[in-house]
BABAPA-932994 format. One record per residue: x, y, z of N, C-alpha, C in turn. Coordinates in steps of 0.2 Angstrom, whole numbers, plus 5000, padded with zeros to 4 digits. Layout:
N
XYZXYZXYZ;...
END
This chain:
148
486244284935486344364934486544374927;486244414925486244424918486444504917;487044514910487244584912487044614910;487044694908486544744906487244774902;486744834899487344914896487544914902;487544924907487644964914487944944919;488144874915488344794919488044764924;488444734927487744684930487644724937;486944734938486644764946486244734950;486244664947486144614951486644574955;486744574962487144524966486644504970;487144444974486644404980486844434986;486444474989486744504995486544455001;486044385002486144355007485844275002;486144255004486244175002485644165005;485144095003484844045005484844025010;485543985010485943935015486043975021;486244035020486444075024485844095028;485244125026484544115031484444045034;484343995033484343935035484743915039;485243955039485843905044485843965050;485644025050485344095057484944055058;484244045055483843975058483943925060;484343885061484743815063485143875070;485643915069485643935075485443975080;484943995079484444045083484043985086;483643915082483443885087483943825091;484543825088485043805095485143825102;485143915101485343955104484643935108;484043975108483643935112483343885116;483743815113483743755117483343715113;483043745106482543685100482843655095;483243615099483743585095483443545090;483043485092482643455084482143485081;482243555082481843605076482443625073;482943635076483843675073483943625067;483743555068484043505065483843495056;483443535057482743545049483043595044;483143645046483743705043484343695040;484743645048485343625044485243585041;485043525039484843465036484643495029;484143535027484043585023484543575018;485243625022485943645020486243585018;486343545022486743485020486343435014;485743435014485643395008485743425000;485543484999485843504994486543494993;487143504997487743484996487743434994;487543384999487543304998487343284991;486843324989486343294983486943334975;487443364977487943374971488543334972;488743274977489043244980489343194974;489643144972489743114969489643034970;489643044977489342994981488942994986;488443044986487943074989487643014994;487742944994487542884999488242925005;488642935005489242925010489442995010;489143045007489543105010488943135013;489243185019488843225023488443165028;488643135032488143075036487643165039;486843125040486443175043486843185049;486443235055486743265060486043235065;486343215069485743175073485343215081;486043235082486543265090485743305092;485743315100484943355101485443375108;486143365109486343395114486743485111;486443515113486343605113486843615110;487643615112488243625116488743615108;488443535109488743505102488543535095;487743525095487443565088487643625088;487743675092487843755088488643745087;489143685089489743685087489843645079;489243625077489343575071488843645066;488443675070488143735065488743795063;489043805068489843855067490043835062;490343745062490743715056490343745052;489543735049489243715043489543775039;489343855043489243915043490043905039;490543905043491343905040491543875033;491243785030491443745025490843795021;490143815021489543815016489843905014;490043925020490243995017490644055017;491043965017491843965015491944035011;492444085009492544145006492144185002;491544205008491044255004491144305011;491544305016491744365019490944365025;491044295028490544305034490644275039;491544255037491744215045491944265050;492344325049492644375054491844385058;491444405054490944425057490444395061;490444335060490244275064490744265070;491444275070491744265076491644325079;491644365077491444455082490844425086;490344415082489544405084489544355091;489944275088490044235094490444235098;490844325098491444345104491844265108;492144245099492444215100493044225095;493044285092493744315088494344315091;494444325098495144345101495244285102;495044225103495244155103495644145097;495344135092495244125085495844135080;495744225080496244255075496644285079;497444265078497944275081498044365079;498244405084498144465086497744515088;497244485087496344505088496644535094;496144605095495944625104495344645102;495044635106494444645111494244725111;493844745109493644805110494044855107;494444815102494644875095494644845089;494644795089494644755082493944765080;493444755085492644735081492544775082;492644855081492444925079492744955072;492344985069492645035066492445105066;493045175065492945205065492345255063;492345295064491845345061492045385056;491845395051492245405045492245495047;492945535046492845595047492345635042;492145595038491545655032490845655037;490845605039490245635044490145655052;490845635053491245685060491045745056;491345745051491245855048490445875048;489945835045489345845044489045845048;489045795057488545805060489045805065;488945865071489045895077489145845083;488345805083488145775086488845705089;489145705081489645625082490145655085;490645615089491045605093491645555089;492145565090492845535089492845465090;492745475100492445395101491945365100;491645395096491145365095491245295089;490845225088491245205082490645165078;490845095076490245065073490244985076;489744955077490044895080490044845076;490544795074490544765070490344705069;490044685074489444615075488644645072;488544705071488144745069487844745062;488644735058488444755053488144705047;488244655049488144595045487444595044;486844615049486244635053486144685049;486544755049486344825047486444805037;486644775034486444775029486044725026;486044675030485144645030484444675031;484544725036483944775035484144835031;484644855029484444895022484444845017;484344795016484344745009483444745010;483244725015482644735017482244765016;482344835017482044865013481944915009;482644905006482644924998482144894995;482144804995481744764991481144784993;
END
């Protein structure tokens, strides 16, 4: 990223690793587990390959039972995308936050509200109304998508 007059207006709004590892768990989810293996393996061998003893760290991931892989794919998601602000949102998604994060509830946490500038603006919106937040990780994926 290289900065301008105007500073820098380029960021990375989705990771690599971060498509690859949706891929690794979208075909877990499924049941294609040794397709899921490909993605994540993907992921671990670049880590592996800046390792300092890249023979002995990251052993490959072999497992072709369902249950175990989408729990070794959660880890990856956690350690690979450790503080870029995609774990809350990953636990909303795998409705498994209230486990998790101590205080969490259920059906107020992973909403946010409706901002009143557009309660004002459009009639149509409602108070209860809110935004779901398993959503949104998704809803800035497709405007990324389509801006490009």
């Amino acid at each position: 990223m290289l900065p301008t007059k105007d500073g820098s207006i380029n960021y990375t709004a989705i990771r690599y690793a971060d498509v690859l590892l949706w891929e690794a768990e979208s075909l877990a989810e499924l049941g294609r587990t040794s397709e899921a293996l490909v993605p994540l393996e993907t992921v671990r061998a670049r880590a592996r390959a800046q390792a300092t003893d890249p023979a002995n760290t990251l052993p490959a991931i072999t497992t072709t039972d369902k249950t175990e892989l989408i729990n070794l794919i959660r880890h990856e998601r956690l350690v690979e995308l450790g503080f870029e602000m995609h774990r809350f949102f990953d636990l909303v998604r795998w409705g498994i936050a209230a486990d998790v994060i101590p205080g969490f509830v259920a059906n107020k946490n992973e909403v946010y509200p409706i901002p009143q500038t557009e309660l004002d603006l459009n009639p149509n919106l409602h108070k209860t109304q809110v935004i779901n937040l398993s959503l949104m990780k998704y809803m800035r994926f497709t405007i990324f998508t389509y801006v490009c």
